[in-house]
MIBA-618230 format. One record per residue (C-alpha): x, y, z; residue in one letter; residue number from 1. Coordinates in steps of 0.25 Angstrom, whole numbers, padded with zeros to 4 digits. Layout:
+-------+-------+-------+------+-----+
|     x |     y |     z | type | seq |
+-------+-------+-------+------+-----+
|     X |     Y |     Z |    A | NUM |
...
+-------+-------+-------+------+-----+
//
This chain:
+-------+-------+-------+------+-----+
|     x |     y |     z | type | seq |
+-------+-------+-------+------+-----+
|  0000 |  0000 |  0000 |    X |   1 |
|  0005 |  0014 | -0006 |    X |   2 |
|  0005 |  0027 |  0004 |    X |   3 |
| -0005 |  0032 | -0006 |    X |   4 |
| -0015 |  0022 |  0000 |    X |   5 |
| -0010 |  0022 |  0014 |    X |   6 |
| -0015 |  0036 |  0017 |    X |   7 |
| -0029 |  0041 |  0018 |    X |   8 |
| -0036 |  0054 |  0023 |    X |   9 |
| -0050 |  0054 |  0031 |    X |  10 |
| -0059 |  0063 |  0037 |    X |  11 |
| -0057 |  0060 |  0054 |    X |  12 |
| -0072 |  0060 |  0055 |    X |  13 |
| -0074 |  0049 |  0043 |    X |  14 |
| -0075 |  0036 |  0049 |    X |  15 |
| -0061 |  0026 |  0050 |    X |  16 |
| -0059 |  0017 |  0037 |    X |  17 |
| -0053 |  0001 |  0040 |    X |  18 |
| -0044 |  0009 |  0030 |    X |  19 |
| -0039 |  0019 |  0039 |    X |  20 |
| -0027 |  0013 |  0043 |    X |  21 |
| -0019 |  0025 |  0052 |    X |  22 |
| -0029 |  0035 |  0054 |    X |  23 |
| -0020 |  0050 |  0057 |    X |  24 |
| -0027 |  0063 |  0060 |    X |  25 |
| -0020 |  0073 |  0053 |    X |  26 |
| -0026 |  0087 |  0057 |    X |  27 |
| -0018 |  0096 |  0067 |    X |  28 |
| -0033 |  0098 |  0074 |    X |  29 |
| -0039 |  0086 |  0082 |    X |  30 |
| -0053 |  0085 |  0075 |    X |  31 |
| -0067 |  0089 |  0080 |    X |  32 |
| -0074 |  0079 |  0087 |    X |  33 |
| -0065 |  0068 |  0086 |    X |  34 |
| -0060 |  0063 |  0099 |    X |  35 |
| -0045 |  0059 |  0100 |    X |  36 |
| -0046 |  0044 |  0100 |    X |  37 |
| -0055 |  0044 |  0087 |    X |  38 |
| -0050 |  0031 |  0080 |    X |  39 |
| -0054 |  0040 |  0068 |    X |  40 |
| -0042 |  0048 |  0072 |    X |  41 |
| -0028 |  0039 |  0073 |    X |  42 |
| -0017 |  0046 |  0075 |    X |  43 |
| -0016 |  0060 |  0077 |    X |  44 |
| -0005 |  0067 |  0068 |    X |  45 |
| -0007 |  0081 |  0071 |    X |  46 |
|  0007 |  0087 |  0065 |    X |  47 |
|  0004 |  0082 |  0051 |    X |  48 |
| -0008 |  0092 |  0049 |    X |  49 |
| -0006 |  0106 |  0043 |    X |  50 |
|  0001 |  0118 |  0052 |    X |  51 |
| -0012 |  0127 |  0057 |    X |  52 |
| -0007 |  0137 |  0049 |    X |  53 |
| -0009 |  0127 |  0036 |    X |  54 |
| -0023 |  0122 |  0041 |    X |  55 |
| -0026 |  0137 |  0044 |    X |  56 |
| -0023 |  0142 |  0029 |    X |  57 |
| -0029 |  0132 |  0021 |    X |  58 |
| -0043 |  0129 |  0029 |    X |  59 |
| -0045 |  0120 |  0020 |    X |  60 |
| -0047 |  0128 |  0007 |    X |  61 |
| -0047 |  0120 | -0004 |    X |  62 |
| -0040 |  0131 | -0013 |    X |  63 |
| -0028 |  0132 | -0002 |    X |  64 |
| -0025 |  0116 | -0003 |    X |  65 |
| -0014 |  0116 | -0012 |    X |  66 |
| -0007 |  0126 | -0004 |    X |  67 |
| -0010 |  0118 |  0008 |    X |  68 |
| -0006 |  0105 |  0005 |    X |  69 |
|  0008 |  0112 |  0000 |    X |  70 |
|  0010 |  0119 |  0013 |    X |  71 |
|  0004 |  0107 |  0019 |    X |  72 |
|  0016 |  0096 |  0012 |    X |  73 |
|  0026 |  0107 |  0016 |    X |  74 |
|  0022 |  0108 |  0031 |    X |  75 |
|  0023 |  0094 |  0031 |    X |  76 |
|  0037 |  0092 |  0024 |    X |  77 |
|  0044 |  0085 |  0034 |    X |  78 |
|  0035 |  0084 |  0045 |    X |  79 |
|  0036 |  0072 |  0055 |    X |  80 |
|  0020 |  0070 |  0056 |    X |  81 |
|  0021 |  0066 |  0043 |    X |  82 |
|  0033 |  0057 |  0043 |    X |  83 |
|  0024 |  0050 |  0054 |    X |  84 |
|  0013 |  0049 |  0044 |    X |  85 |
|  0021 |  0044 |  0032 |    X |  86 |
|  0028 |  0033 |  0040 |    X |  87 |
|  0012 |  0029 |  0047 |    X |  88 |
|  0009 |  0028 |  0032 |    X |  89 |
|  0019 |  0019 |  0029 |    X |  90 |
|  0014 |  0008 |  0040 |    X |  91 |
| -0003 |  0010 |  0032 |    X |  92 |
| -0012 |  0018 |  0030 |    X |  93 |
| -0016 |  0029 |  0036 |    X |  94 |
| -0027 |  0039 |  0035 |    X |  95 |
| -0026 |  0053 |  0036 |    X |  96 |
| -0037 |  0059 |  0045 |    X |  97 |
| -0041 |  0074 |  0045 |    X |  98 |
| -0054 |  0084 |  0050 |    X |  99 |
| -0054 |  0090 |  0037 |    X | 100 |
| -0066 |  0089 |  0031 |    X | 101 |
| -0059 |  0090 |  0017 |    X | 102 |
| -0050 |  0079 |  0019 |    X | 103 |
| -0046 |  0081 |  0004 |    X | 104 |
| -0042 |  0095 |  0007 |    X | 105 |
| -0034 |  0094 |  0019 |    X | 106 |
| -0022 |  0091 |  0026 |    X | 107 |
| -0024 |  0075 |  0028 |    X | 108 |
| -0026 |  0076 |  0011 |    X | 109 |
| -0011 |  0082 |  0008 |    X | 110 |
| -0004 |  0074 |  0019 |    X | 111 |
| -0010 |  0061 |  0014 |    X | 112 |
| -0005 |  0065 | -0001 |    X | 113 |
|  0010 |  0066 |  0006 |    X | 114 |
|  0009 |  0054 |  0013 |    X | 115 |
|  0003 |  0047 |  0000 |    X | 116 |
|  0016 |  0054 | -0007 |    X | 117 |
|  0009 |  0063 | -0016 |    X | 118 |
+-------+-------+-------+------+-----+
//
């Protein structure tokens, strides 16, 4: 099994897939209503989500994307969290989890293309 099929993003209030393999929360901010042993959470990776000030300038408008997932790659280059993330990746799948209700157009999106080697 290829990286490209080993990572997956979802939504953390969509229900769990047999599939899931590692679940990993990736926002910065614990999500709204989810209690902190939610088996729909994993792991919590904090440090690979976009600095506030990235979160803060995009607010997810979908004409600032492109500019955000290239400021997103470079606040990323070199960054231990995902180091972490890749070498989980190697072991199985893992699914990328976020609070954005666009998953497409959010951070979990441009991390899983990195991770996929895209």
């Amino acid at each position: 099994m290829g990286a490209r099929s080993r990572i997956r993003v979802a939504r953390i209030y969509d229900e769990t897939d047999p599939n899931d393999g590692q679940r990993v929360l990736v926002d910065r901010i614990w999500p709204r209503g989810v209690r902190k042993d939610d088996p729909r959470v994993g792991i919590w990776c904090k440090d690979v989500a976009p600095s506030k000030e990235l979160r803060e300038w995009y607010h997810h408008d979908p004409e600032r994307f492109d500019e955000f997932a290239a400021r997103y790659t470079d606040e990323l280059h070199d960054s231990p969290a995902l180091a972490e993330l890749r070498k989980l990746a190697k072991r199985g799948v893992v699914t990328l989890v976020t609070a954005a209700r666009e998953v497409d157009g959010s951070h979990a999106s441009v991390l899983a293309k990195l991770l996929k080697g895209n």
